[in-house]
C-alpha positions in Angstrom: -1.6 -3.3 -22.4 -4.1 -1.2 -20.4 -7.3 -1.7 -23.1 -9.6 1.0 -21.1 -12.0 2.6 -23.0 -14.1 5.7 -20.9 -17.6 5.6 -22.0 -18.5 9.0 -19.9 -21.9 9.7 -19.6 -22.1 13.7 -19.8 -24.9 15.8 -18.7 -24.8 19.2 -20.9 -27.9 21.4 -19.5 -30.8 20.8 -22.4 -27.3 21.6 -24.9 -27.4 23.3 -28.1 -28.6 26.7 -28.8 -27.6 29.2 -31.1 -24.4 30.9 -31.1 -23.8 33.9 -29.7 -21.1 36.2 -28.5 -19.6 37.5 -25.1 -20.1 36.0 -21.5 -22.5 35.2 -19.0 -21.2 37.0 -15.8 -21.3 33.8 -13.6 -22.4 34.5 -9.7 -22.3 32.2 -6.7 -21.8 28.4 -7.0 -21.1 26.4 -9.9 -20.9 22.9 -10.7 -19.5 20.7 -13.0 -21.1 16.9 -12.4 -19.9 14.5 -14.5 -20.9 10.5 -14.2 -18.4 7.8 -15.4 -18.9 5.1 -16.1 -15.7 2.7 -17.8 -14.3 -0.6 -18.6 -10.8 -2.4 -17.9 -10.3 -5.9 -19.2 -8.7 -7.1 -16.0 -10.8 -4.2 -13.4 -13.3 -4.9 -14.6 -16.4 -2.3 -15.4 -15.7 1.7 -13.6 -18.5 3.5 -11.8 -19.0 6.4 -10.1 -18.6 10.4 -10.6 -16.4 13.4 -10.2 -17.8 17.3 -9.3 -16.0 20.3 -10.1 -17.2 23.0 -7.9 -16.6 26.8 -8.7 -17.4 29.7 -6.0 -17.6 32.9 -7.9 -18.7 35.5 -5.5 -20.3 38.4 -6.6 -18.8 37.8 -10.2 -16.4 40.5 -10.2 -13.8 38.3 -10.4 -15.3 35.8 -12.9 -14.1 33.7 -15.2 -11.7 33.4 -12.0 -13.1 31.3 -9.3 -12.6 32.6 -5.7 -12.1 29.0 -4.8 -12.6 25.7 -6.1 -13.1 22.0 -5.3 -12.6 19.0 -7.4 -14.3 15.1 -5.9 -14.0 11.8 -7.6 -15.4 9.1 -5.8 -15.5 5.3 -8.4 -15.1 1.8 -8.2 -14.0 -1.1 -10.3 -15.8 -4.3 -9.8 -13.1 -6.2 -9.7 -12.3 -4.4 -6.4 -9.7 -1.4 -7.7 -11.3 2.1 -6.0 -10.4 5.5 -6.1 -11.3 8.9 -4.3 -9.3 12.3 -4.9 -10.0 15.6 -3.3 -9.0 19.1 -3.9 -9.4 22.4 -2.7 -7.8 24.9 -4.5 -8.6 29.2 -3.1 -6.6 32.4 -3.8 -8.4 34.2 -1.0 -8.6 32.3 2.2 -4.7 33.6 3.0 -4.1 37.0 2.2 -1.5 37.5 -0.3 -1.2 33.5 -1.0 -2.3 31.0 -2.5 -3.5 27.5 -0.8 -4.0 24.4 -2.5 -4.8 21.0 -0.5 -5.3 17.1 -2.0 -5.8 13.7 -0.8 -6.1 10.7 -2.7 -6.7 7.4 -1.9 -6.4 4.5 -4.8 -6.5 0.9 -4.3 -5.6 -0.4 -7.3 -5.8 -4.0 -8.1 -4.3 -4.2 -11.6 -1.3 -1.5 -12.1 0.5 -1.3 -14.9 4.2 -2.2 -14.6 6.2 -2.9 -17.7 9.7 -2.3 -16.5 12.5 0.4 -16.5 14.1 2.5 -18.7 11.7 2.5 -21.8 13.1 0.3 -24.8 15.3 -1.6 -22.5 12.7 -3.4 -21.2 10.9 -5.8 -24.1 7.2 -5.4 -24.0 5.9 -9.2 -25.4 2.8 -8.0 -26.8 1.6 -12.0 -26.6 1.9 -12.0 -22.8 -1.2 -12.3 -21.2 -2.0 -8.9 -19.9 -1.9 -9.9 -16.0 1.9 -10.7 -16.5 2.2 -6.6 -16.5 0.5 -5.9 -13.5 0.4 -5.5 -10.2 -1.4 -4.6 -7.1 -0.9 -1.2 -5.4 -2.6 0.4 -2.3 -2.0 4.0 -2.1 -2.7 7.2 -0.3 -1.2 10.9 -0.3 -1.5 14.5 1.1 -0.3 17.5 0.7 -0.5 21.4 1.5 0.9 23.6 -1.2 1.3 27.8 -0.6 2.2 30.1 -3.6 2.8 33.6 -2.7 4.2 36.8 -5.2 7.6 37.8 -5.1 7.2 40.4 -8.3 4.2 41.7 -10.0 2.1 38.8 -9.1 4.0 36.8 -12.5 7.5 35.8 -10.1 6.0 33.3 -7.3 7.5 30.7 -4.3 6.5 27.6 -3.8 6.4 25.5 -0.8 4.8 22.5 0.1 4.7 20.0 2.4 3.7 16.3 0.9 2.6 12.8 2.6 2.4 9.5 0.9 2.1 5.9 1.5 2.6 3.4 -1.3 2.4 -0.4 -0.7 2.8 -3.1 -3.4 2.1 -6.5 -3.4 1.3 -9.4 -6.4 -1.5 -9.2 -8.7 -4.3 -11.3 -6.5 -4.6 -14.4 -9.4 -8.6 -15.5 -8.3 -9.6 -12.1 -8.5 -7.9 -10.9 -12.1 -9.1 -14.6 -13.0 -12.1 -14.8 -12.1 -15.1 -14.9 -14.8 -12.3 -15.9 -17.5 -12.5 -18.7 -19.5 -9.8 -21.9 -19.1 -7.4 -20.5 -21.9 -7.6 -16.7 -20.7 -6.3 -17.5 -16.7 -3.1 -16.6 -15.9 -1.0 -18.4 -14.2 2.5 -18.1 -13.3 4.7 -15.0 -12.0 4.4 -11.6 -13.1 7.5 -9.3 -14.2 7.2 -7.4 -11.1 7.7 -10.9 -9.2 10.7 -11.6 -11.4 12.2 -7.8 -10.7 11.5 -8.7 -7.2 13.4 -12.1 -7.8 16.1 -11.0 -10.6 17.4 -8.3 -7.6 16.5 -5.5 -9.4 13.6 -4.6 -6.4 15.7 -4.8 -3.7 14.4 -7.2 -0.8 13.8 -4.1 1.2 12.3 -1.9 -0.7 10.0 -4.7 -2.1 7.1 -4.0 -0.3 6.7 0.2 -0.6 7.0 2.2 2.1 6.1 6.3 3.1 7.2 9.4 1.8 7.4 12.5 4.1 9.0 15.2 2.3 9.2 19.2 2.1 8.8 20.7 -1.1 10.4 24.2 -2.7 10.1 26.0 -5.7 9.7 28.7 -8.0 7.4 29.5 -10.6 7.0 32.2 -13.8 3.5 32.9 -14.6 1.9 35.0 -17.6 -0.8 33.1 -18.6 -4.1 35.4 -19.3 -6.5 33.1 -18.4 -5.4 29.9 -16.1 -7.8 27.0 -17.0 -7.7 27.9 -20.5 -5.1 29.9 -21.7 -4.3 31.2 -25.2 -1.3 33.4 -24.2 1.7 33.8 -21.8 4.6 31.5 -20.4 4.2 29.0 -17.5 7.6 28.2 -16.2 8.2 25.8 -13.0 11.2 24.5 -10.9 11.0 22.6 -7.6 13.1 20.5 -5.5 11.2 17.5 -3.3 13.6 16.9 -0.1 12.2 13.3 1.5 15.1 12.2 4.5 14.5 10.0 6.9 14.3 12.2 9.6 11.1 13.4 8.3 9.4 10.0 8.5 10.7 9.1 4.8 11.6 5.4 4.8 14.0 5.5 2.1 15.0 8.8 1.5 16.0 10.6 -1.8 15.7 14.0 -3.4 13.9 14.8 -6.4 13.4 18.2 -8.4 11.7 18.7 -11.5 11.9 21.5 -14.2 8.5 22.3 -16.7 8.7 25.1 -19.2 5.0 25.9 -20.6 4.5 28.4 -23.8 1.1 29.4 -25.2 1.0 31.1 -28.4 -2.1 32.8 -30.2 -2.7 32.5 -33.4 -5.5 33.5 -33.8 -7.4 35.9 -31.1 -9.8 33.5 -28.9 -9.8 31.4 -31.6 -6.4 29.0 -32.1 -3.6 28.7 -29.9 -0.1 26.4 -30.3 0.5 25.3 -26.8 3.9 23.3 -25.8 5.3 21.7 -22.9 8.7 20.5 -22.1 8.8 18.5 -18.5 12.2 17.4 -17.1 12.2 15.2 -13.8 15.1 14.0 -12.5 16.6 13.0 -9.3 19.9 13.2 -6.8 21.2 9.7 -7.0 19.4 7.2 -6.5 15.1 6.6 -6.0 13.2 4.0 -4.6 11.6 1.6 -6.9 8.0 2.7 -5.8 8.5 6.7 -6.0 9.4 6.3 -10.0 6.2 6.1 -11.0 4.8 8.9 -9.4 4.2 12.2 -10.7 3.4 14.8 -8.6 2.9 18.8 -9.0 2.8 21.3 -6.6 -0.5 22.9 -7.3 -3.8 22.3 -7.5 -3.5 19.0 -9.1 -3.4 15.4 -7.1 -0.9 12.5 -7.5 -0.9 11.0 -11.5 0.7 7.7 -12.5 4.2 8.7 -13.9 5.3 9.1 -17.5 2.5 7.3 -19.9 -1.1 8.3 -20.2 -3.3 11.0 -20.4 -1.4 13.6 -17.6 2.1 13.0 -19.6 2.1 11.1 -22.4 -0.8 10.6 -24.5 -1.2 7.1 -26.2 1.4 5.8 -24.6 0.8 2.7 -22.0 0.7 3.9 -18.6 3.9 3.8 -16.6 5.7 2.3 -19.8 9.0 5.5 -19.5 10.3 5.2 -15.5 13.8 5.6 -14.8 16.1 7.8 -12.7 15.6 11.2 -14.7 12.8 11.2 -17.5 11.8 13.9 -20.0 8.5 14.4 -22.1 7.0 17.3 -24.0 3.7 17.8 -25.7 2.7 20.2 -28.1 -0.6 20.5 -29.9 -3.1 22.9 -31.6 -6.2 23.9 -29.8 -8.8 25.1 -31.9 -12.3 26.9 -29.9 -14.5 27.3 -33.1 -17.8 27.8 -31.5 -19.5 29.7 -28.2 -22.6 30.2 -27.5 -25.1 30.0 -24.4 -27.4 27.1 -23.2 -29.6 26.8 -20.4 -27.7 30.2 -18.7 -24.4 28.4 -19.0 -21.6 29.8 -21.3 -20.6 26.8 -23.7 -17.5 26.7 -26.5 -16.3 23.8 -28.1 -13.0 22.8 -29.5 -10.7 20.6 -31.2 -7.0 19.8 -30.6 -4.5 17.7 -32.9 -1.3 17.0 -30.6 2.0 14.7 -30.7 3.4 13.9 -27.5 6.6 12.4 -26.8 8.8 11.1 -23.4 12.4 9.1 -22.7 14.4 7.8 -19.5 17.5 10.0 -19.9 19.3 8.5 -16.6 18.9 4.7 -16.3 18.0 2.1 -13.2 20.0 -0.3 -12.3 18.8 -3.2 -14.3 21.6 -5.5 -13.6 20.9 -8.9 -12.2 21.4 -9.0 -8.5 19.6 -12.1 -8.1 20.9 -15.5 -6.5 21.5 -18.5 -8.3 19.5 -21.7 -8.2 22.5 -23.7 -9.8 25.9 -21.9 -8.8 26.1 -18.9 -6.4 28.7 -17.7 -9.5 26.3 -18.2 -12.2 25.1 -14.5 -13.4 21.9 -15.6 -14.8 20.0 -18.1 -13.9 16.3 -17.4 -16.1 16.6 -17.0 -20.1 13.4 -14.7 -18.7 16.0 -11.9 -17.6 17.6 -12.0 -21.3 14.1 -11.9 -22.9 12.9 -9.0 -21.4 15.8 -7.2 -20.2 18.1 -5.7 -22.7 21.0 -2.9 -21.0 22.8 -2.5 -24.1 20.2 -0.9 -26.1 19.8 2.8 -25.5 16.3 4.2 -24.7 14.6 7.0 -27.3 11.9 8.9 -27.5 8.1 7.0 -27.3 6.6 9.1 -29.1 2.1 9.6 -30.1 0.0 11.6 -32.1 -3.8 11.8 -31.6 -6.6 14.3 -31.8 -9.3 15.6 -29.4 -12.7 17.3 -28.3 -12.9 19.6 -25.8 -16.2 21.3 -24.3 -15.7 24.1 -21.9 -19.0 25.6 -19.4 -18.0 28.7 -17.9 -14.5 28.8 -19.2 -13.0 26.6 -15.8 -15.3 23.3 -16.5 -13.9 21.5 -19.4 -14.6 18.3 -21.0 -12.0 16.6 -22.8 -11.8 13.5 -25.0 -9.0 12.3 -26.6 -7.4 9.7 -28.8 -3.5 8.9 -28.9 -2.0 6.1 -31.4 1.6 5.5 -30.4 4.5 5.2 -33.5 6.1 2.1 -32.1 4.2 -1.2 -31.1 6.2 -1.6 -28.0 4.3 1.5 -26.2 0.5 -0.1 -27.1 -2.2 -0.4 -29.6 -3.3 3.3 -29.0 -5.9 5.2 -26.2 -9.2 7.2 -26.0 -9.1 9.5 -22.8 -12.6 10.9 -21.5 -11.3 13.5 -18.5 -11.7 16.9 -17.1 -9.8 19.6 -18.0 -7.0 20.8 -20.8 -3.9 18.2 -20.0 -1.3 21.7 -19.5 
């Protein structure tokens, strides 16, 4: 299990002062610096920073940013690093909206704990390197939303790049500083996917993604980094063939229905989420766990972890067609001003919840070392591979913090305990931003 605890260092502006009521009109540039600094059991310790950057013009459009730019540049010290960039402007095409990310992760310790949920056993006594692996990879992507009907009915279209290579975990490194008892040794369960048959031979090794992307999109939200009213409704098809540069080629569309509900005036909200994702026969291994929006918002992990699933382990629900939802309360009971900035504070309580609703093939197409008709040939596969049990909901519950500067630059922290012992011990989140 991922044990990662964020220990963020924030930097508030001399904080605290007394509240008060209504807005500072917000001009020019704004940012939103925020160190981190963290610690992974087999990364090692996390430093580095993000900025969010707001360009508010003259202010008559404020809280709304003109455009806005979002930069995370950190390290691990056991070699994992990580740099995203967006750009995100309403104004630089007339009429339409532009939004532009890259990312680039090298990650030396992914989570990997199988497919299709409960199907795959999660031995809470394996040593934690056995459910990782290493991954190098980079994505781009140029996304355009323009009105078809009272600026609430968009399109979407996008056109996305990635490149996602996979190899083992590297033992010296994830080893190293550990005492005798606490090496691992020995194959991981990707190695035995990628020996059982279940990662085909050529797929094994990752490969690129060039794919067009089309959509629609219903949008009455009053306020877009923080809303407290309206309906955010999504539904896109990705279209990656070969022709395009896609080495293995598949379709993909997901459907997301968002609903924000006041209960109280600027005060309380009930906010939900239901998030289908699903795909035209079958995917490569590599493209389940990837989760990816058009909008604004870079490449996340798939379905586990703060973007999805809250308290569940990262990557723990991949399969063919997945489905989560989240619904929580978000509570803003203070405002006031400090240091020019405009500051509320908040409190959410939430339950999230996700399931594989279409399976992989999990299967043994593997060869035999005794009999080329023997159909297993590891009590391994049997251990941590069950196909006749169904997959259900993983479900968490959890409660948060949020502190929001200027209404778009929000602070979150969050902790998610999970119901069943199979999706982890439970996660604190330290992050930017409300999660829908």
């Amino acid at each position: 299990m991922k044990k990662s605890i964020l220990l963020s260092i924030l930097s508030l502006w001399g904080f605290l002062a007394l509240a008060q009521s209504g807005d500072i009109i917000k001009k020019g540039i704004s940012l939103g610096p925020l160190p981190v600094v963290a610690f992974d059991q087999d990364k090692g310790f996390q430093y580095g920073a993000l900025l969010n950057l707001y360009d508010f013009g003259d202010g008559s459009h404020y809280p709304h940013p003109r455009q806005q730019w979002y930069i995370e540049a950190s390290a691990y010290t056991k070699g994992t690093q990580q740099l995203f960039l967006t750009y995100d402007t309403k104004h630089l095409i007339p009429n339409i909206r532009m939004s532009v990310a890259t990312t680039l992760v090298i990650d030396k310790a992914m989570d990997f704990y199988g497919y299709n949920g409960y199907q795959s056993f999660y031995d809470i006594d394996e040593k934690t390197p056995f459910y990782r692996l290493e991954r190098n990879a980079f994505s781009a992507k140029a996304d355009f939303v323009g009105n078809l009907w009272d600026n609430k009915f968009f399109w979407q279209a996008s056109y996305y790049f990635s490149r996602y290579s996979y190899n083992p975990i590297d033992l010296e490194s994830i080893n190293k500083g550990k005492d005798e008892e606490e090496k691992f040794f020995g194959q991981t369960l990707y190695e035995k996917y990628i020996e059982w048959g279940i990662i085909p031979q050529n797929e094994k090794d990752g490969g690129n993604t060039s794919a067009l992307r089309v959509g629609l999109m219903y949008d009455t939200r009053d306020f877009e980094a923080s809303p407290s009213s309206g309906i955010w409704a999504e539904a896109n098809v990705t279209l990656a063939p070969t022709f395009l540069g896609t080495t293995h080629g598949y379709t993909r569309y997901m459907v997301t229905f968002r609903h924000y509900l006041p209960l109280v005036r600027e005060r309380l909200t009930f906010a939900y989420r239901l998030n289908y994702l699903g795909s035209v026969g079958d995917l490569p291994y590599y493209i389940m766990p990837v989760f990816s929006n058009i909008g604004k918002e870079y490449d996340r992990d798939g379905i586990g972890g703060y973007r999805t699933v809250r308290g569940i382990m990262r990557d723990r629900i991949q399969g063919l067609d997945v489905a989560f939802f989240n619904a929580e309360f978000r509570w803003k009971f203070l405002r006031f001003h400090a240091a020019k900035q405009n500051v509320y504070l908040g409190l959410n309580a939430f339950v999230d919840g996700g399931m594989v609703t279409r399976n992989y093939d999990l299967s043994y197409r593997g060869y035999s070392l005794v009999s080329s008709v023997r159909p297993i040939d590891s009590d391994d596969y049997l251990k941590y591979i069950n196909t006749d049990k169904s997959d259900k909901f993983h479900t968490a519950a959890g409660a948060g913090l949020r502190i929001g500067i200027n209404q778009n630059f929000i602070i979150a922290v969050d902790y998610a305990k999970p119901f069943d012992k199979q999706d982890g011990k439970g996660s604190l989140y330290i992050n930017t931003g409300f999660l829908f």
